[in-house]
C-alpha positions in Angstrom: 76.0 53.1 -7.1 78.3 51.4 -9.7 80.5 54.4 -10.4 81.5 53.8 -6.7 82.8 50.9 -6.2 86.1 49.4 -6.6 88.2 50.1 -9.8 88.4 45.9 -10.0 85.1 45.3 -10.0 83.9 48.0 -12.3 84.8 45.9 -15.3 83.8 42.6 -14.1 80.0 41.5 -15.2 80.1 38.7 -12.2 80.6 41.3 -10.2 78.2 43.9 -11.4 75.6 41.5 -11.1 76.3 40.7 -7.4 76.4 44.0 -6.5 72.9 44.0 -7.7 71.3 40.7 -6.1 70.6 42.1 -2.6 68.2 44.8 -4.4 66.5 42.4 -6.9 65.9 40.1 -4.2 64.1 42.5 -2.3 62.3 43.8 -4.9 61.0 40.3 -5.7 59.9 39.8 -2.0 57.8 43.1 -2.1 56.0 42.4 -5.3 55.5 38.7 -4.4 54.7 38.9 -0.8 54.4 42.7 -0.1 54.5 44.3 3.6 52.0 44.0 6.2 50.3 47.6 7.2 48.3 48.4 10.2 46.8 51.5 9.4 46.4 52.8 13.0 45.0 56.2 11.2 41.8 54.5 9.6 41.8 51.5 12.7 41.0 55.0 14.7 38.0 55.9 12.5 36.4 52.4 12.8 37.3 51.7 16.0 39.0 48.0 15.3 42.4 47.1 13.8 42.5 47.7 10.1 45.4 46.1 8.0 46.2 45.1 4.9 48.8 44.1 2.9 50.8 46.2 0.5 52.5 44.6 -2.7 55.5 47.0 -4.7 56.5 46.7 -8.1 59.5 48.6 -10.1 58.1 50.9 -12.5 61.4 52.7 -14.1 65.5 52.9 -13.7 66.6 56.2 -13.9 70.2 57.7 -14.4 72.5 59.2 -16.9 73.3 56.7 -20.0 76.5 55.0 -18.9 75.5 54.1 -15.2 72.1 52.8 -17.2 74.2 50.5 -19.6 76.0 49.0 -16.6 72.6 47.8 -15.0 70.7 47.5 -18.2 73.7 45.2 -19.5 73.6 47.4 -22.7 76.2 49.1 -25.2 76.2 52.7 -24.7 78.1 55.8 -26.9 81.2 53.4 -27.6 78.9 50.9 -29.1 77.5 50.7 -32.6 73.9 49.7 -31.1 73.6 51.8 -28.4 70.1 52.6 -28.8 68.6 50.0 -26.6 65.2 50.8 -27.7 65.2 49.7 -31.5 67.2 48.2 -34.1 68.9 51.3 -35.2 72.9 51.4 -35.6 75.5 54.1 -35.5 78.3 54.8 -38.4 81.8 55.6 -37.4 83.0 59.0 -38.4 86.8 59.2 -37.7 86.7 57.7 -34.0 83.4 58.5 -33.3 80.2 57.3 -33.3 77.1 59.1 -35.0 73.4 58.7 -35.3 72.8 60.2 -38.7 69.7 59.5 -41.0 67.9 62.1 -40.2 68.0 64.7 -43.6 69.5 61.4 -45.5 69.7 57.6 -45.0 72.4 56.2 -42.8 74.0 53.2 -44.0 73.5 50.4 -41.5 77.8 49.0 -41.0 77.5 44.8 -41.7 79.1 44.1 -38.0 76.4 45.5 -36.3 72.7 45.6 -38.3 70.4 42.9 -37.8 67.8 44.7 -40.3 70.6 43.7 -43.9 74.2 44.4 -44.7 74.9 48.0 -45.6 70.8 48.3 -46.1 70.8 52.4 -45.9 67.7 53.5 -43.7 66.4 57.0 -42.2 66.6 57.3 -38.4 62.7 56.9 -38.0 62.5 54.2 -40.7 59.7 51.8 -39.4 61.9 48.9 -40.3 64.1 50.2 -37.0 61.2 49.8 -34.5 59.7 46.9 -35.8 63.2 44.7 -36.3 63.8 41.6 -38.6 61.2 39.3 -39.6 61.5 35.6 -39.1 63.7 33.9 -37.6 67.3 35.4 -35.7 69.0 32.4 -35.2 67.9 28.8 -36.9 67.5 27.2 -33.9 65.6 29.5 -31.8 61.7 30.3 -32.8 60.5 33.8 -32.6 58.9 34.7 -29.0 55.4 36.3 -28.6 55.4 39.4 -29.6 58.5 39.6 -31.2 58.3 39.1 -35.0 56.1 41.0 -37.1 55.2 43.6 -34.5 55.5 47.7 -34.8 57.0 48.8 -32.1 60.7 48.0 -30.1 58.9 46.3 -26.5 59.8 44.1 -23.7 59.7 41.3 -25.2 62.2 41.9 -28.0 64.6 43.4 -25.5 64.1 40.6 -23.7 65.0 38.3 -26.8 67.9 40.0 -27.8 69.4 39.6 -23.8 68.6 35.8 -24.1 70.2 35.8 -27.8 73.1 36.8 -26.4 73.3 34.9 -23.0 72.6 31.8 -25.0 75.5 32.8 -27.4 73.5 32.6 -30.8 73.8 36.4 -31.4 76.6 38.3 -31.4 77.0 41.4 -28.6 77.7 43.8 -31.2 74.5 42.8 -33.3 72.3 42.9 -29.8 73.3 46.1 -28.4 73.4 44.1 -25.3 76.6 41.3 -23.4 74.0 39.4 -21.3 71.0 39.4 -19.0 70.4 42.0 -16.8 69.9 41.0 -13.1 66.6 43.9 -13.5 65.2 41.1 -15.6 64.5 38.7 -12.5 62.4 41.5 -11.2 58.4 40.8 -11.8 56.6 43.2 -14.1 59.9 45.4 -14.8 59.5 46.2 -18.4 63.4 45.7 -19.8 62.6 48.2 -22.6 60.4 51.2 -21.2 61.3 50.5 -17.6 64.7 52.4 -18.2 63.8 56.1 -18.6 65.2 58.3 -21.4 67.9 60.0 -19.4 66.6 63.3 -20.6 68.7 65.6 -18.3 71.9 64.6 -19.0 71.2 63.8 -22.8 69.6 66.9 -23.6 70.8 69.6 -21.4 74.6 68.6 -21.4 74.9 66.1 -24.5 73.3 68.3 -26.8 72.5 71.4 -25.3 75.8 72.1 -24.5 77.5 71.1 -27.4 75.3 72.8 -29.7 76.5 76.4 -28.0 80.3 75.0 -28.1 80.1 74.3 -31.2 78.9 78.2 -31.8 81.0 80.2 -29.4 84.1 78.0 -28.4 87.6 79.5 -29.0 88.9 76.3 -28.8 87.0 74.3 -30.6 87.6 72.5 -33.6 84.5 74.9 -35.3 86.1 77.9 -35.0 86.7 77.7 -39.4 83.5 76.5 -39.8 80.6 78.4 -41.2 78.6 77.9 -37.8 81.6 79.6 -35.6 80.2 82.6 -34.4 81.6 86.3 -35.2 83.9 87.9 -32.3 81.8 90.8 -32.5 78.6 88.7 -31.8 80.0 87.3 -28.9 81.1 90.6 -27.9 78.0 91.6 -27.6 76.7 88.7 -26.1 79.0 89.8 -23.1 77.7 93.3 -23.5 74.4 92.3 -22.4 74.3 89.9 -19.6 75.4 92.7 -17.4 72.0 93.8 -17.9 70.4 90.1 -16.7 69.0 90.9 -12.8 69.1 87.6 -10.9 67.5 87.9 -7.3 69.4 85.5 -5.1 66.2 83.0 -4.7 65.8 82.3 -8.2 68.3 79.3 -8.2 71.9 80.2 -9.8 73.4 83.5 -10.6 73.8 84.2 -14.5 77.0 83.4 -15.8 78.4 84.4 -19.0 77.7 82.1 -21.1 80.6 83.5 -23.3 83.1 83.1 -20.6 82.1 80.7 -18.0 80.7 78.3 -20.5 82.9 75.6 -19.9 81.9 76.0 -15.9 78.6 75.5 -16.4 76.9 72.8 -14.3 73.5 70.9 -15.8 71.4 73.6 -13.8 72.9 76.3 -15.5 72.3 75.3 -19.1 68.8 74.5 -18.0 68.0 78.1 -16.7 70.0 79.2 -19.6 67.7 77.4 -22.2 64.5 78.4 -20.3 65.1 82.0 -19.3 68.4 83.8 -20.5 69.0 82.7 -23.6 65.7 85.0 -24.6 68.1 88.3 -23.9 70.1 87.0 -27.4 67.7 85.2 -29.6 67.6 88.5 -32.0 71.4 88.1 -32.1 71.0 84.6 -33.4 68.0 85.5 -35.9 69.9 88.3 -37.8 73.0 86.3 -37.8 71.8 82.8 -39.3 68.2 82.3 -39.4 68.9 78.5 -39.9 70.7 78.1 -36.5 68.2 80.3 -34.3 65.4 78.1 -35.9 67.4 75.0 -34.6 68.0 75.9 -31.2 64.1 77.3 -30.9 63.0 73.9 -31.8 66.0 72.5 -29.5 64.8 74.8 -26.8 61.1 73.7 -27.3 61.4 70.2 -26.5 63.8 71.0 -23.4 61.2 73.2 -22.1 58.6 70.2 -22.8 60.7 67.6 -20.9 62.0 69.3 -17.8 59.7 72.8 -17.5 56.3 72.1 -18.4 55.0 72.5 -14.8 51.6 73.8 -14.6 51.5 73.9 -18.7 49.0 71.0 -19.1 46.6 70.9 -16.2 43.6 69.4 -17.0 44.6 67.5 -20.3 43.3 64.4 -21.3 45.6 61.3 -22.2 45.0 62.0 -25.7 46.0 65.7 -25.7 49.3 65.3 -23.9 50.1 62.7 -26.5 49.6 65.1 -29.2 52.0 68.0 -27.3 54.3 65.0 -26.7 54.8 64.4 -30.4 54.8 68.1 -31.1 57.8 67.9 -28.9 59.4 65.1 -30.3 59.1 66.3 -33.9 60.2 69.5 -32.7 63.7 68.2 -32.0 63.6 65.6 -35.3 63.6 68.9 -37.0 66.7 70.2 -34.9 68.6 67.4 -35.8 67.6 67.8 -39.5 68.8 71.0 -39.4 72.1 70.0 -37.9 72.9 67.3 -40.2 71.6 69.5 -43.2 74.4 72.5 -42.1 76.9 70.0 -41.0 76.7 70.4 -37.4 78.0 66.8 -36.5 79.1 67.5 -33.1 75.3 67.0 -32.1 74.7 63.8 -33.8 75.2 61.6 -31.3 73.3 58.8 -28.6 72.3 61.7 -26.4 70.3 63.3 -29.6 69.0 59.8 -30.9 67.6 58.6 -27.6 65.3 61.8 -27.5 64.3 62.1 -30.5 63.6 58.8 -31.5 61.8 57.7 -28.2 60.2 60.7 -26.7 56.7 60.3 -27.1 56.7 56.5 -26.7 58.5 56.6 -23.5 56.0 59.7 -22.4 53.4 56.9 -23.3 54.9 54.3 -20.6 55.8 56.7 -18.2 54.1 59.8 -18.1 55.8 62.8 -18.5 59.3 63.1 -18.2 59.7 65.8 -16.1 58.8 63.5 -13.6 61.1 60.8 -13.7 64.2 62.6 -14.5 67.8 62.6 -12.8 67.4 65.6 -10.8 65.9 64.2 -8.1 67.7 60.8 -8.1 70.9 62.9 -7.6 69.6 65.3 -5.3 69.2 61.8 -3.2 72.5 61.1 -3.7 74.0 64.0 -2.3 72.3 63.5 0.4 73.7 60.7 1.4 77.5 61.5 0.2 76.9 64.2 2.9 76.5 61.5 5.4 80.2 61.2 4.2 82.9 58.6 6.2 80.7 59.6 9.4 80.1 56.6 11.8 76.5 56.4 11.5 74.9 52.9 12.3 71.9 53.8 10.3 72.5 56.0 7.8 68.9 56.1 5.9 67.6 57.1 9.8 70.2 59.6 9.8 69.6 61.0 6.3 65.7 60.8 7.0 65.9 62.4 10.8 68.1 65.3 9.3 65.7 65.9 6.3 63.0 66.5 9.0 65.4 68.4 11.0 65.9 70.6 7.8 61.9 71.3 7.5 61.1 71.8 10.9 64.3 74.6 10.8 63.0 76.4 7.3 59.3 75.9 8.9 60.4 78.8 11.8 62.8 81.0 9.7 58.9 81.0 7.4 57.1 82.0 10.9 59.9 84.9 11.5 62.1 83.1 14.0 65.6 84.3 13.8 67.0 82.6 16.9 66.1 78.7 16.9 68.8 77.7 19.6 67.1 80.0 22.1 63.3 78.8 21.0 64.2 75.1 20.6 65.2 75.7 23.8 62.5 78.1 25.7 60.1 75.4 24.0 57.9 78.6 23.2 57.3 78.1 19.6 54.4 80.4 18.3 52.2 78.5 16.7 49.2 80.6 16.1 49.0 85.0 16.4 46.1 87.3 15.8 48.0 88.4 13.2 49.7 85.2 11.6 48.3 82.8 8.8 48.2 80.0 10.5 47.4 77.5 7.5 49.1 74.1 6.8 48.0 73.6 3.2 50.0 75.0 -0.1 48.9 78.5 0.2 50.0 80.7 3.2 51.1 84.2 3.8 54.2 84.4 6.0 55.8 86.0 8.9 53.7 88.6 10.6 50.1 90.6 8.9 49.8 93.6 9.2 45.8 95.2 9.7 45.0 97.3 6.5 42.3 99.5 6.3 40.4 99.5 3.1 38.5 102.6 2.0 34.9 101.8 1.2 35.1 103.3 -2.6 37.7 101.2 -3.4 36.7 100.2 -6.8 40.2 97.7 -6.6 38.8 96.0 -3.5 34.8 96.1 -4.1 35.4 93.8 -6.9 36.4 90.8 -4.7 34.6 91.4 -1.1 31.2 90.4 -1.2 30.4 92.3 2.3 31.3 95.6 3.5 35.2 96.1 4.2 34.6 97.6 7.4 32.8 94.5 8.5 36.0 92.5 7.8 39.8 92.4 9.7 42.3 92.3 6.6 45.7 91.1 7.4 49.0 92.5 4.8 51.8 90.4 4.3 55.2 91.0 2.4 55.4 87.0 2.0 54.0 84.0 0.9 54.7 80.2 0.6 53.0 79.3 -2.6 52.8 75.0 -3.4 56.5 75.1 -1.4 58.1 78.3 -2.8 58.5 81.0 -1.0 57.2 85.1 -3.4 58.2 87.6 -2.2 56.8 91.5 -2.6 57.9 94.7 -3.6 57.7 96.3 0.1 59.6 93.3 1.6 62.6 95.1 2.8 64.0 92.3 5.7 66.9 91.2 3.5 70.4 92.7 2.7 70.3 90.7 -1.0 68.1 91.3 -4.0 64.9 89.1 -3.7 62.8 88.3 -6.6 59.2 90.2 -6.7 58.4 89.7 -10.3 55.6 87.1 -10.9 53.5 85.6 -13.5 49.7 84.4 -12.6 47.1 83.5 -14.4 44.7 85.0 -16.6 41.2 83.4 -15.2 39.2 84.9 -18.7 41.8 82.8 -20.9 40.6 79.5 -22.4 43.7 77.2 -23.8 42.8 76.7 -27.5 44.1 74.0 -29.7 44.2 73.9 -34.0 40.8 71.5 -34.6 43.4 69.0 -36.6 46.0 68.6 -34.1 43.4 68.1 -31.5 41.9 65.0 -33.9 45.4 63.7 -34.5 47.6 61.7 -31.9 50.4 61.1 -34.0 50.9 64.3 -36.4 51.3 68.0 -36.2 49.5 70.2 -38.3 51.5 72.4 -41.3 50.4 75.5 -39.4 51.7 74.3 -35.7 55.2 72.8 -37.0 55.8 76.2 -38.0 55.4 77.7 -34.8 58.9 76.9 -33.1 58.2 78.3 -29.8 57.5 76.1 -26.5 53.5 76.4 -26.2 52.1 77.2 -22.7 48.3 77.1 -23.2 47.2 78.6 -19.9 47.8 82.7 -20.8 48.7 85.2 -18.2 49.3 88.3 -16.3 52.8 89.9 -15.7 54.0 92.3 -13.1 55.1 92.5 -9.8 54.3 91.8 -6.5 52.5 94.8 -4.4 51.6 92.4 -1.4 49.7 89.4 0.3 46.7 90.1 1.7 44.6 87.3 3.8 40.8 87.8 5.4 40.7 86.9 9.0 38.2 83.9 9.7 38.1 82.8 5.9 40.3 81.2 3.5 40.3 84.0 1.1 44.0 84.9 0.5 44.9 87.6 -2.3 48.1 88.9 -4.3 48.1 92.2 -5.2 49.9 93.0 -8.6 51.0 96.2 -10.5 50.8 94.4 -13.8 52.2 95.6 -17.3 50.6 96.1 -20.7 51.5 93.4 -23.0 52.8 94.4 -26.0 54.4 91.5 -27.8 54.2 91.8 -31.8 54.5 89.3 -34.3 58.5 89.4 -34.0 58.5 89.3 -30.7 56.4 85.7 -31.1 59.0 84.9 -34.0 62.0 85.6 -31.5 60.1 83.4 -28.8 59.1 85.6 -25.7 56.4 87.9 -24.8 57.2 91.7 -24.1 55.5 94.3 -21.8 55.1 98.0 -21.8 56.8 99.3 -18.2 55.7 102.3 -18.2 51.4 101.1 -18.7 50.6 99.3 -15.3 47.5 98.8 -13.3 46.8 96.8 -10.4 44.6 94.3 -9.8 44.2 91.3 -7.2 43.8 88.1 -7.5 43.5 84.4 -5.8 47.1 83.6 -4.6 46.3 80.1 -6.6 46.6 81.8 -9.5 50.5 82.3 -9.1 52.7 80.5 -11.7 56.1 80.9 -11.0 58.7 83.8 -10.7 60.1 85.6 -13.3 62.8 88.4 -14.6 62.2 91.4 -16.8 65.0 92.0 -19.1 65.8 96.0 -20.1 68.9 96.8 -21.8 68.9 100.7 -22.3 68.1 100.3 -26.2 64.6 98.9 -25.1 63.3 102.0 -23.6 60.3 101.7 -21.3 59.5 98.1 -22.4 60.7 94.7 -21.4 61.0 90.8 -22.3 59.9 88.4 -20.2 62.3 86.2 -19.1 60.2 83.1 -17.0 61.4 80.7 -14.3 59.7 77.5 -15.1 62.1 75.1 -13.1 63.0 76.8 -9.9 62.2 74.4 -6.7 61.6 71.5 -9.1 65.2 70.6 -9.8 
């Protein structure tokens, strides 16, 4: 992208704006005069050409904040204004820029407010989303939708670009040195159309320097009251040799103690979502104030980038309301920070969030949808195409990428050899004993016949016909929605797998306090207090016994040996859920019902019992 090309032309707006006319000009072709299809799929079904043209529009820029600024044409962390969605400006403390205001008003510095000269206003201060009234500049009338309104929009960014292109505003005062070549492009909204670069902001601009600020030798904090005890971090140490991680449950644990400064953005996101639970009791008894700030930290980074599967089946209204649970979830963090002095957090990363969660959510849908994994998962894709001489590199990325599928796609069906069967041409594509389905849910490798004893109380539950009457097929494998569960009796590999599982509980119904569920804008006294990430679908722990499918139906199974849970009201204070090891029964259930892996955590001082640690993100990063 930018970043890449030559140190010259980096700096150079003319430039920058070239480099981006070959993609706005397409972009205006397809939404103006679209691509021509012939469907030869539906032309089939009614047995004469069907076609039909196919107009694209841009919905939303995604990328970490300073490549975003280069495109968006707009100030970034060295800039007073470098919220680009409102009128809000930074204070200099020392040579830095912070977003204060959130336990006390900010004052607004002369050079860069457009809302009054050293006016002092909190960070959420409706006067920073609605902007000036009347007019900026004598000589230029307001635009529609500009002056008077509530909220920062499109056409207010859009304003401020022509403000300053039109030199009657100062760049400082804007936030913004231009017009963005995006702003050619039809129906690309200038404010909303650039997504909250949640990833980067949250997980490594304040995630990470909330926990360097706490457990960094070299920091700056270590005389400072939040500087966390060598004995503390001792025992931090002490117990992640204690934290299991199969090999197919993304990255190995690191110590965060040790290896913190290692760390990549995946790591502080399974951190933050599943090992940080092993030391929240640490953080409790030590300062109450800075557990409760990183629970309510950790809720909104759970919200944003591992909510999969929490919200199925909500209306519009209902997500907005856990959208704004979210986002005052983390207005209270950053209270909390600027309360106790924690300044290291107060920057852009922590304002863009919290200020513009919900709203952007409103645009775009949930963020865990449009964030920067994938965009730079696509990237490294093609820097693997490298200085290669390929003629057409998007052929070659895409003709690998099916490569890569149709390679996984026989590992899954138990080949071992693909030279030789690529080769023989004697790909097994249906057994007696195989699943041979296409769709989300399918048992892998090869069944093996089980035969189920007629009392079977576990089994006479879900077969509606004798067993004996039926040829049930046991499998130590599945491929669940793309991820491959494994079970306790799969035995194939040399490394550690993962068996431990969470489903759902099919008797559970997701219940909601009657005043949040009125409200779209608020959260109730009694549901602010509750710091912990909500998942409202309930469920069943334990692990995996096998897969079982029924020959000639779709009916496919998981059987589990599931736990007794046993969590207590300090366990729900601490944030996690724990489970009695030595209480199991087992039970089956529809293979749908899987949610996602997990890890039990047992240090010796636990006894028989166990937190659980879940694996929200794994396969969606």
């Amino acid at each position: 992208g930018v970043d890449n090309m030559p140190p010259s032309f980096k700096h150079c707006e003319a430039y920058r704006k070239v480099f981006m006319v070959p993609f706005v000009e397409e972009m205006k072709e397809l939404s103006q005069q679209g691509i021509l299809v012939k469907d030869l799929y539906v032309s089939k079904m009614l047995n004469k050409d069907f076609e039909y043209t196919m107009f694209y529009d841009l919905a939303t820029c995604t990328g970490d904040t300073p490549a975003r600024g280069k495109i968006a044409c707009t100030y970034t962390q060295a800039g007073l204004r470098g919220d680009q969605y409102s009128y809000f400006s930074a204070c200099s403390v020392g040579n830095k820029r912070k977003y204060m205001g959130y336990s006390e008003p900010q004052v607004q510095p002369e050079k860069s407010s457009m809302l009054g000269a050293n006016i002092e206003l909190t960070a959420f201060d409706r006067k920073v989303y609605a902007g000036p009234v009347g007019r900026i500049h004598p000589s230029r009338a307001r635009e529609e939708g500009t002056d008077g309104t509530e909220g920062f929009n499109h056409a207010k960014a859009l304003e401020l670009h022509r403000l300053v292109e039109d030199k009657l505003l100062s760049p400082e005062k804007a936030g913004r040195y231009g017009l963005p070549p995006l702003a050619q492009v039809p129906h690309f909204d200038l404010c909303w159309g650039y997504a909250l670069p949640v990833v980067h902001a949250l997980l490594w601009g304040v995630c990470k320097k909330f926990w360097l600020a706490l457990i960094d030798e070299d920091s700056k904090n270590k005389n400072t009251d939040h500087y966390m005890p060598k004995k503390l971090r001792d025992e931090i140490q002490a117990r992640a040799k204690f934290v299991k991680c199969p090999h197919d449950t993304g990255r190995p644990y690191l110590d965060i103690v040790k290896y913190k400064k290692t760390w990549k953005m995946e790591n502080w996101l399974h951190f933050a979502e599943t090992y940080c639970l092993a030391f929240h009791d640490i953080l409790a008894d030590w300062k109450p104030w800075i557990f409760n700030a990183w629970f309510h930290l950790r809720c909104t980074i759970m919200h944003c980038l591992s909510s999969y599967g929490w919200y199925e089946n909500f209306t519009p209204e209902r997500f907005h309301h856990v959208s704004f649970k979210a986002q005052e979830h983390l207005r209270e963090f950053a209270k909390l920070c600027q309360i106790n002095k924690l300044e290291d957090v107060l920057t852009l990363n922590l304002r863009l969030i919290s200020a513009h969660l919900a709203q952007s959510e409103q645009y775009l849908g949930p963020l865990r949808n449009v964030h920067e994994f994938p965009l730079e998962r696509a990237v490294q894709a093609y820097g693997k195409v490298g200085d290669a001489s390929v003629r057409h590199p998007e052929k070659y990325i895409a003709n690998r990428y099916l490569l890569e599928n149709a390679c996984n796609r026989l590992i899954a069906e138990g080949v071992r050899d693909i030279y030789s069967e690529l080769e023989n041409g004697n790909r097994i594509t249906t057994h007696e004993n195989r699943d041979d389905s296409s769709g989300e849910l399918k048992c892998l490798g090869s069944g093996k016949p089980t035969i189920i004893e007629q009392a079977s109380q576990l089994w006479s539950q879900v077969l509606s016909t004798s067993a004996a009457d039926l040829t049930i097929l046991k499998f130590t494998r599945a491929s669940i929605r793309n991820e491959e569960v494994h079970s306790i009796g799969n035995t194939g590999r040399e490394s550690r797998h993962s068996y431990s599982v969470c489903v759902k509980d099919p008797s559970h119904e997701p219940t909601m306090c009657r005043a949040c569920a009125e409200s779209q804008r608020r959260v109730c006294q009694e549901c602010a207090k509750n710091a912990n990430p909500v998942d409202y679908c309930a469920s069943i722990y334990g692990n995996v016994l096998g897969f079982y499918k029924i020959a000639g139906t779709d009916t496919r199974l998981l059987e589990i040996e599931c736990y007794d849970i046993v969590t207590d009201d300090k366990d729900r204070k601490l944030g996690y859920e724990r489970v009695d090891m030595a209480q199991k029964t087992t039970i089956l259930m529809p293979l749908e019902t899987f949610r996602h892996k997990l890890q039990f955590f047992q240090p010796p001082h636990m006894e028989n019992t166990a937190i659980v640690m879940n694996q929200w993100s794994l396969g969606k990063t």
